[in-house]
TORKOL-4160 file (C-alpha; in steps of 0.2 Angstrom, whole numbers, padded with zeros to 4 digits, m for minus):
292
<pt num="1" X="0000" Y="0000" Z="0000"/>
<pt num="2" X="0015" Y="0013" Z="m0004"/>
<pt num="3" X="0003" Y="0018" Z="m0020"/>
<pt num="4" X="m0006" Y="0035" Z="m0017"/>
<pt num="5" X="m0023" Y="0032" Z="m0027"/>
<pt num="6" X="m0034" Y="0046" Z="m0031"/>
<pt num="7" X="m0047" Y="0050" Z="m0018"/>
<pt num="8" X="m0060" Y="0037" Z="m0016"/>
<pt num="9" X="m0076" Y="0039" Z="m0025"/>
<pt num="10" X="m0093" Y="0040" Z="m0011"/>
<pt num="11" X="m0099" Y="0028" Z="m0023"/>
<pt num="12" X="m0085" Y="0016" Z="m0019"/>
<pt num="13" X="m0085" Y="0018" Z="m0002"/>
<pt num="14" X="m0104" Y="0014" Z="0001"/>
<pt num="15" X="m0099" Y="m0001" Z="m0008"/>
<pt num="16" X="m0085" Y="m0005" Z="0004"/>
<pt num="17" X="m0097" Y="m0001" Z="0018"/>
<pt num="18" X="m0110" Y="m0011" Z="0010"/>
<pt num="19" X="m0097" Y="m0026" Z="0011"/>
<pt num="20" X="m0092" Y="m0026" Z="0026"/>
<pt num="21" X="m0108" Y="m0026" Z="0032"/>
<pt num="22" X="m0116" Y="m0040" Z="0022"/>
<pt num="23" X="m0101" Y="m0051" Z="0026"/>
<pt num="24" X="m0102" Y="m0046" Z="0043"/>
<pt num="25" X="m0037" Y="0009" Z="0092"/>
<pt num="26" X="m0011" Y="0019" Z="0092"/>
<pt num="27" X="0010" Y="0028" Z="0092"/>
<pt num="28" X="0030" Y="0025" Z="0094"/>
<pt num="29" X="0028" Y="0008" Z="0092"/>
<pt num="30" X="0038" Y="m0006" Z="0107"/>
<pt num="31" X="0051" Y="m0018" Z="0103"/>
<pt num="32" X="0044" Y="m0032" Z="0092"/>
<pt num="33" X="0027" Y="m0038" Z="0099"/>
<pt num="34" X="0028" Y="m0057" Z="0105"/>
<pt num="35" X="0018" Y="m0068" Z="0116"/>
<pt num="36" X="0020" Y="m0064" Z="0133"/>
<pt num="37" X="0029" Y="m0078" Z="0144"/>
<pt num="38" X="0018" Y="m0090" Z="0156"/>
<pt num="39" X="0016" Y="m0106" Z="0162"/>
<pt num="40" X="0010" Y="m0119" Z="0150"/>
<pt num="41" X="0000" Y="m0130" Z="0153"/>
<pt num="42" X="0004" Y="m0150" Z="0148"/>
<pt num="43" X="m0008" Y="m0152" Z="0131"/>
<pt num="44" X="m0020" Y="m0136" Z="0124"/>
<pt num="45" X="m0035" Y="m0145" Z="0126"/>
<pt num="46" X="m0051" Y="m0142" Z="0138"/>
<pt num="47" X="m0048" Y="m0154" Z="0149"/>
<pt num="48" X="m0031" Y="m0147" Z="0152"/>
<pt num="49" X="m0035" Y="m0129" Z="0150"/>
<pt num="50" X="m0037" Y="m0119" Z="0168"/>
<pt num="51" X="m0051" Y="m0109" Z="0160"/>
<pt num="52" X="m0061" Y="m0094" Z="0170"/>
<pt num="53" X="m0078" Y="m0106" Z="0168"/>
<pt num="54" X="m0070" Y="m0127" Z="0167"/>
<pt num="55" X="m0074" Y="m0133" Z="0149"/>
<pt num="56" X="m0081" Y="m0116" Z="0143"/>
<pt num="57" X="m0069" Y="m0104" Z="0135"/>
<pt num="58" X="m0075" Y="m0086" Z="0137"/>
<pt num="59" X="m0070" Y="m0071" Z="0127"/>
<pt num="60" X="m0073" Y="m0053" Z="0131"/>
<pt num="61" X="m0074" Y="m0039" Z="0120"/>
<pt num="62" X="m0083" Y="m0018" Z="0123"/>
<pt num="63" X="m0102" Y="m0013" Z="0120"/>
<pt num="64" X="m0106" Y="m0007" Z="0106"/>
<pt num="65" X="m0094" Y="m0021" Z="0096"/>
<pt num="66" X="m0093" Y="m0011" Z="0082"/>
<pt num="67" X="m0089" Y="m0017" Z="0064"/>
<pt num="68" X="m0081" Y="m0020" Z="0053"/>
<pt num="69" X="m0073" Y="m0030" Z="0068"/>
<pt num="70" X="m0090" Y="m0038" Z="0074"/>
<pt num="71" X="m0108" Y="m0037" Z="0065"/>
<pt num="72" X="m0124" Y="m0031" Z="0072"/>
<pt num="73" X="m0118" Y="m0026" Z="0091"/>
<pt num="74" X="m0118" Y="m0048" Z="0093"/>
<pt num="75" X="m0102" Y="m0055" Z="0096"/>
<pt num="76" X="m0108" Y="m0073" Z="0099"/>
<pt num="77" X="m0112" Y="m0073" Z="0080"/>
<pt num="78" X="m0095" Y="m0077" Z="0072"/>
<pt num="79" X="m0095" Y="m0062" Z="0060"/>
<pt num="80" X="m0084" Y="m0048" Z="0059"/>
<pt num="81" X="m0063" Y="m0050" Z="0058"/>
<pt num="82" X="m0062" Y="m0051" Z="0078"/>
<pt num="83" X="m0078" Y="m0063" Z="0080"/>
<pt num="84" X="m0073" Y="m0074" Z="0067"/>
<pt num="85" X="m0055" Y="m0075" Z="0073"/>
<pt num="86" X="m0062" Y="m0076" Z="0092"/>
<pt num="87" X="m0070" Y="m0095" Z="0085"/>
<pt num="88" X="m0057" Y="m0099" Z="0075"/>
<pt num="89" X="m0043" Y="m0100" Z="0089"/>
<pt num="90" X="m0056" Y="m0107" Z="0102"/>
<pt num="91" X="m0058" Y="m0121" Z="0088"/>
<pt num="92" X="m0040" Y="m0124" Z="0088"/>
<pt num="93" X="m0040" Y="m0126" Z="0108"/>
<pt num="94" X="m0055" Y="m0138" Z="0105"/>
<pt num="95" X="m0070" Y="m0128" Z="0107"/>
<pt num="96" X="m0082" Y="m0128" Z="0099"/>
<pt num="97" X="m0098" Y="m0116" Z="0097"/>
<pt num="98" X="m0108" Y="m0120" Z="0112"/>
<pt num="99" X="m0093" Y="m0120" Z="0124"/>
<pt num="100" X="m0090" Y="m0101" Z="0118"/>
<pt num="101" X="m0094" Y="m0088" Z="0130"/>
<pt num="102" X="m0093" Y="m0069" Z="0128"/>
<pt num="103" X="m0093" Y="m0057" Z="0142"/>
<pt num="104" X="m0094" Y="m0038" Z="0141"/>
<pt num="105" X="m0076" Y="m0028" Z="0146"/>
<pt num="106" X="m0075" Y="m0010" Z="0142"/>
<pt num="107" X="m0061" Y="m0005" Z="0129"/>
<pt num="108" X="m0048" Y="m0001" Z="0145"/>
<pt num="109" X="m0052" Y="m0012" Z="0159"/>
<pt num="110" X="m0047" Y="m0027" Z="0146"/>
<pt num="111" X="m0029" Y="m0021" Z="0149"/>
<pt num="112" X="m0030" Y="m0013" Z="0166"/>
<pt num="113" X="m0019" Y="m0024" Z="0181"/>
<pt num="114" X="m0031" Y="m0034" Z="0191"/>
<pt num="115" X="m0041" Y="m0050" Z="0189"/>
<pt num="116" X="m0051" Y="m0056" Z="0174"/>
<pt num="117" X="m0067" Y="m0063" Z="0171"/>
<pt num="118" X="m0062" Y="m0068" Z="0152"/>
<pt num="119" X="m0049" Y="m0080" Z="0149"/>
<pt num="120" X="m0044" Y="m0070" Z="0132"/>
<pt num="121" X="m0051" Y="m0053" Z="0126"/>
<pt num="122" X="m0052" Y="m0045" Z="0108"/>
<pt num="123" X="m0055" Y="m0028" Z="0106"/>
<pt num="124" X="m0044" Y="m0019" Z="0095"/>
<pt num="125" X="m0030" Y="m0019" Z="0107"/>
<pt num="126" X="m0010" Y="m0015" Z="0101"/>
<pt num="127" X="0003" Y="m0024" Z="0108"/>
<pt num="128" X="0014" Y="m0013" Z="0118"/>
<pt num="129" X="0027" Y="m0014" Z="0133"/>
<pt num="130" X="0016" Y="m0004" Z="0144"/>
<pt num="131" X="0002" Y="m0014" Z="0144"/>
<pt num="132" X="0012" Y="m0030" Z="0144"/>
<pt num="133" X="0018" Y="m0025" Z="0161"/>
<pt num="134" X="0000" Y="m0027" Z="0166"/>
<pt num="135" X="m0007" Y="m0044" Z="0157"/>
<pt num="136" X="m0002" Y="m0056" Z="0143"/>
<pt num="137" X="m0006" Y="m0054" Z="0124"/>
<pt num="138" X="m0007" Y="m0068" Z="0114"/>
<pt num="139" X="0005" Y="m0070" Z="0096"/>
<pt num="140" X="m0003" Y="m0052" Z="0087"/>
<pt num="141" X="m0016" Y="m0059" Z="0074"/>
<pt num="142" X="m0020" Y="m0041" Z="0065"/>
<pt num="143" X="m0008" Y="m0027" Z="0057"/>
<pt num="144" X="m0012" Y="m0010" Z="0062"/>
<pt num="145" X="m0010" Y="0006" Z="0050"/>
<pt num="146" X="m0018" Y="0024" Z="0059"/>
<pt num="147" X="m0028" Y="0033" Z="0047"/>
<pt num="148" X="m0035" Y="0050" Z="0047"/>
<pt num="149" X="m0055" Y="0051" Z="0044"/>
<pt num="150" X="m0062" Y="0069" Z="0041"/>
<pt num="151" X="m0076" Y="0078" Z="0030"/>
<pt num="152" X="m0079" Y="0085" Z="0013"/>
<pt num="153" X="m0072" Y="0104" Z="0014"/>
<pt num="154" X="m0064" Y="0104" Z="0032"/>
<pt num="155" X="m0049" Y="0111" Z="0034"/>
<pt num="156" X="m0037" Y="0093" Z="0032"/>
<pt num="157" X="m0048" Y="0088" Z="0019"/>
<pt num="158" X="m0033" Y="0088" Z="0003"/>
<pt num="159" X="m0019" Y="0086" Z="0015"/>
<pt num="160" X="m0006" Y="0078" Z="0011"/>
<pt num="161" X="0006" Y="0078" Z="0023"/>
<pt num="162" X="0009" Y="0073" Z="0042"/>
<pt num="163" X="0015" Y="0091" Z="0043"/>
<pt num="164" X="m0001" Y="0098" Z="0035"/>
<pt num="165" X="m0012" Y="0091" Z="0049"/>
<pt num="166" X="0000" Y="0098" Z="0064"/>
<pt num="167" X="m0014" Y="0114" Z="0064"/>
<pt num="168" X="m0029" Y="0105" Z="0066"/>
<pt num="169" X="m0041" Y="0099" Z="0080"/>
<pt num="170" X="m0040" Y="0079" Z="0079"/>
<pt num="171" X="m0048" Y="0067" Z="0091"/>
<pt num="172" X="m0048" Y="0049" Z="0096"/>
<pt num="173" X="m0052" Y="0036" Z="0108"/>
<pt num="174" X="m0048" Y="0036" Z="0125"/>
<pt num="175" X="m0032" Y="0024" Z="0129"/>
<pt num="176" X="m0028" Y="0020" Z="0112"/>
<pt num="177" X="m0013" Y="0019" Z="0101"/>
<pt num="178" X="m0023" Y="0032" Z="0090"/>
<pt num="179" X="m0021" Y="0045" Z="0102"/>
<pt num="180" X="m0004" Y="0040" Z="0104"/>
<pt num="181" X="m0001" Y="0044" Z="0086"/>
<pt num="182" X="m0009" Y="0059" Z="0087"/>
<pt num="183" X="0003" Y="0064" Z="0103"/>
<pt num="184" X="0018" Y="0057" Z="0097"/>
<pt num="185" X="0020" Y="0058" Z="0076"/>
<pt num="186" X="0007" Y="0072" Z="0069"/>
<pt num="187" X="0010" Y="0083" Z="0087"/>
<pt num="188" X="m0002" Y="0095" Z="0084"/>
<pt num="189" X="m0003" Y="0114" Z="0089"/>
<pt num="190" X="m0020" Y="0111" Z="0097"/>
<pt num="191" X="m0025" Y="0100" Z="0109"/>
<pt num="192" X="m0033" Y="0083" Z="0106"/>
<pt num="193" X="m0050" Y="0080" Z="0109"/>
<pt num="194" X="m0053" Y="0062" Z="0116"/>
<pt num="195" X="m0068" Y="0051" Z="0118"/>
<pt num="196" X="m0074" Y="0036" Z="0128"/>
<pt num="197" X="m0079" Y="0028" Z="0111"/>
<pt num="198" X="m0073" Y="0029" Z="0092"/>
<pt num="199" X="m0093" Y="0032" Z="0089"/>
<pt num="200" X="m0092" Y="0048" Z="0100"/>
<pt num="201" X="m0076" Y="0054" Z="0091"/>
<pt num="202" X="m0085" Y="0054" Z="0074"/>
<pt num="203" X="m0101" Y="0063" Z="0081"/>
<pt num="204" X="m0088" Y="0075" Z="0085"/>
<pt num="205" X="m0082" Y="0077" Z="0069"/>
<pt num="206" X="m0102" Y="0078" Z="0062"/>
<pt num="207" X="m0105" Y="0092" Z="0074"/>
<pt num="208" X="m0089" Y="0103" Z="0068"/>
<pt num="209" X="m0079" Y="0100" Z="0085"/>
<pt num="210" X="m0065" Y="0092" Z="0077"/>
<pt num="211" X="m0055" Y="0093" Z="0060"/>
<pt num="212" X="m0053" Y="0074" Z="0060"/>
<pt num="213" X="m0054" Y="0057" Z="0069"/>
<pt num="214" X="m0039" Y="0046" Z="0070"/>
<pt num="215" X="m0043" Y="0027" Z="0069"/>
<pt num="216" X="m0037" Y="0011" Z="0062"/>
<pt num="217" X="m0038" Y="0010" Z="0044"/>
<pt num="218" X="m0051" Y="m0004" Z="0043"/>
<pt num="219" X="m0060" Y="0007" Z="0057"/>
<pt num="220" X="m0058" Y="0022" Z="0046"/>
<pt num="221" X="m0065" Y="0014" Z="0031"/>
<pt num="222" X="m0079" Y="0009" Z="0040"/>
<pt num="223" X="m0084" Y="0027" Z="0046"/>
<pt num="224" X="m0080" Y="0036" Z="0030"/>
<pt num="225" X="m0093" Y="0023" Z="0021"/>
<pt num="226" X="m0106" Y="0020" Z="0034"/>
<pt num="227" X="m0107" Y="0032" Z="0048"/>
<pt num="228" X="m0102" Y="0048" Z="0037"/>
<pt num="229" X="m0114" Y="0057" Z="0024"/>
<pt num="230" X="m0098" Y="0067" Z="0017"/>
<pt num="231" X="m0083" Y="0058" Z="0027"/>
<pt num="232" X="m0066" Y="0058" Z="0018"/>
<pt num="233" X="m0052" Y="0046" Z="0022"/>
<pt num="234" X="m0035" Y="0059" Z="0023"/>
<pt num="235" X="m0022" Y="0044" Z="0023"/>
<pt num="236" X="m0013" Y="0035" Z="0033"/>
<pt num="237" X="0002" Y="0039" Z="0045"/>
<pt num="238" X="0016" Y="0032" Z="0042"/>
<pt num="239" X="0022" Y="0018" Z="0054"/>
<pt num="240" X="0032" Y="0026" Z="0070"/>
<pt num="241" X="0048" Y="0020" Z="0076"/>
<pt num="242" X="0052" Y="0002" Z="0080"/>
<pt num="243" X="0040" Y="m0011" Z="0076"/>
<pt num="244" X="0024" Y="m0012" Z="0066"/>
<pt num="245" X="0007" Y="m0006" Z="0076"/>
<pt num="246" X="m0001" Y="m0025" Z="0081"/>
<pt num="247" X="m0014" Y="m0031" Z="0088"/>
<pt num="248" X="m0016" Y="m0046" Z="0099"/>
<pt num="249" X="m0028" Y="m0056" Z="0111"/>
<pt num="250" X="m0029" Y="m0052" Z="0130"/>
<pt num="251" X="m0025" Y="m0063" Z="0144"/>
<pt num="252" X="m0022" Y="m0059" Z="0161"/>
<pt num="253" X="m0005" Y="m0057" Z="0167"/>
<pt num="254" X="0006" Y="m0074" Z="0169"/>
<pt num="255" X="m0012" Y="m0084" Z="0164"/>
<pt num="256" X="m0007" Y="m0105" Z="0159"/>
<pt num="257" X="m0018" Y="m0099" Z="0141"/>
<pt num="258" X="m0005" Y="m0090" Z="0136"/>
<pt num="259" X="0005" Y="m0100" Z="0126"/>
<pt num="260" X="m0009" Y="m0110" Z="0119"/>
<pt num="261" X="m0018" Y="m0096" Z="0113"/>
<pt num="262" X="m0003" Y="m0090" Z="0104"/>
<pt num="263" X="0001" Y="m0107" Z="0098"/>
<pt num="264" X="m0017" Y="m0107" Z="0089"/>
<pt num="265" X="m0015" Y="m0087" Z="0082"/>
<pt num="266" X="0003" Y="m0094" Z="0076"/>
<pt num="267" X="m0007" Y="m0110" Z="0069"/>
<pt num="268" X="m0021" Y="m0097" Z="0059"/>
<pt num="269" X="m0008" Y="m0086" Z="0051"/>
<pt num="270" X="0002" Y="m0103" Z="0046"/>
<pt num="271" X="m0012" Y="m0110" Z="0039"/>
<pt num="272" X="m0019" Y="m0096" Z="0028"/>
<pt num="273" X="m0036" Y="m0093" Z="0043"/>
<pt num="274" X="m0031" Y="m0077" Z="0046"/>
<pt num="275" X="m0028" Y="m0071" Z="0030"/>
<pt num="276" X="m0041" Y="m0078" Z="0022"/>
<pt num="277" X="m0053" Y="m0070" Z="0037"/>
<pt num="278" X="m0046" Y="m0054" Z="0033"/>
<pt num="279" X="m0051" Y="m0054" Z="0014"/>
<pt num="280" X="m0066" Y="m0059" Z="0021"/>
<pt num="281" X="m0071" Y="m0046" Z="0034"/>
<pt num="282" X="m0059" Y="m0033" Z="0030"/>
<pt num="283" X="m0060" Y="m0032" Z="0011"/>
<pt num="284" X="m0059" Y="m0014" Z="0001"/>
<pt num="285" X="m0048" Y="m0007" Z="0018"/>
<pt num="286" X="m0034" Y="m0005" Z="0006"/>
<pt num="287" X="m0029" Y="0007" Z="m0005"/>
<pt num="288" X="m0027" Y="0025" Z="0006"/>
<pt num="289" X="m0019" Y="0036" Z="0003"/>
<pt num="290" X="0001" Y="0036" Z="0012"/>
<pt num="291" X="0005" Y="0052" Z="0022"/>
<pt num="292" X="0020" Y="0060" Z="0021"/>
């Protein structure tokens, strides 16, 4: 994706949007993300498996689940990227449908230290050293690229540059690498807006209080097709320092799943699951324009 294509028709992007609905966030990046260390248990099976419920494996995720990452605000019904790939790596543990559960964790609390009432948790959530030092995360299972979202005729809408948006009032979610991005590569004059919720960010940007939304690309499709009349994708930033933006399941800190689900994420990508989940869920996120 180092192409910069001409702006993308409306007409495209309501097809795009139309897609991803029928078929069914991040900053100076850390050292390479990996698997965090923890005891393993002797076979990744269920019957070997210290799950939260025995013999049930249960997956948290925030409400609203918004696509194109789930599909319908329902977790439990296998589409979207992150509800497909939630089943696929419970199937390669052993589980099957029934024995998946999904619990409700809000976007922060799914990394916060404490006690976890999931045994993993998929969400959007990069990989970085911070957060390792407060729970596990699993082998990362998606690539992240931050994109800027705005509207027809505001003032970033033609920008070009990471330079050219250094004047504008930009937004994003609370505790994600988004804002991190925002803080830490465009460094803008005026201070960020952020929001409990990517949703809020983009009413933000409907009502005029900010220039543009900073979001995961597939994210930023998703809103410039579904949840804007006249929304524009600016581009995409241009990867920090160090390693690529990923993200990766949640576990609690030193949990015996740790190893086993990063076995089955490893087992996914080797296979072709992920991938081929990707085309599925995430198809027509490609194609933005580069930043520079």
């Amino acid at each position: 994706m180092h192409r910069r294509p001409t702006r993308t028709s409306t007409a495209a992007l309501l097809s795009t949007a139309a897609l991803l609905l029928a078929t069914g966030a991040c900053a100076p990046q850390d050292d390479a993300p990996a698997a965090s260390a923890a005891a393993t248990p002797a076979s990744c099976t269920p019957d070997q498996l210290g799950t939260v419920k025995p013999g049930t494996f249960t997956v948290g995720t925030d409400k609203p689940a918004y696509g194109p990452w789930f599909a319908d605000d329902e977790p439990s019904n296998g589409k979207g990227f992150e509800s497909a790939v939630a089943y696929a790596v419970a199937g390669k543990l052993g589980y099957d449908r029934a024995t998946v559960t999904w619990t409700v964790v809000p976007f922060t609390s799914a990394y916060a230290p404490g006690d976890k009432a999931f045994d993993v948790d998929i969400n959007q959530v990069s990989i970085t050293d911070a957060r390792r030092s407060a729970v596990d995360f699993s082998s990362p299972y998606y690539s992240v690229t931050q994109t800027v979202v705005t509207t027809k005729g505001s003032p970033i809408d033609g920008v070009t540059t990471v330079a050219g948006l250094q004047g504008a009032k930009l937004a994003a979610q609370v505790g994600t690498t988004s804002y991190t991005a925002i803080q830490d590569q465009i460094r803008p004059t005026k201070t960020a807006a952020v929001y409990d919720t990517n949703d809020l960010a983009i009413q933000a940007l409907k009502n005029g209080q900010v220039d543009g939304v900073v979001v995961d690309l597939p994210t930023g499709f998703y809103a410039v097709a579904a949840q804007l009349d006249d929304g524009v994708i600016v581009g995409q930033l241009p990867q920090g320092a160090g390693a690529a933006d990923q993200f990766g399941m949640v576990l609690a800190q030193g949990s015996a799943l740790t190893s086993c689900v990063s076995q089955a994420v490893d087992a996914l990508r080797a296979d072709g699951t992920l991938a081929g989940l990707e085309k599925t869920w995430l198809a027509g996120t490609d194609g933005a324009p580069q930043l520079s």
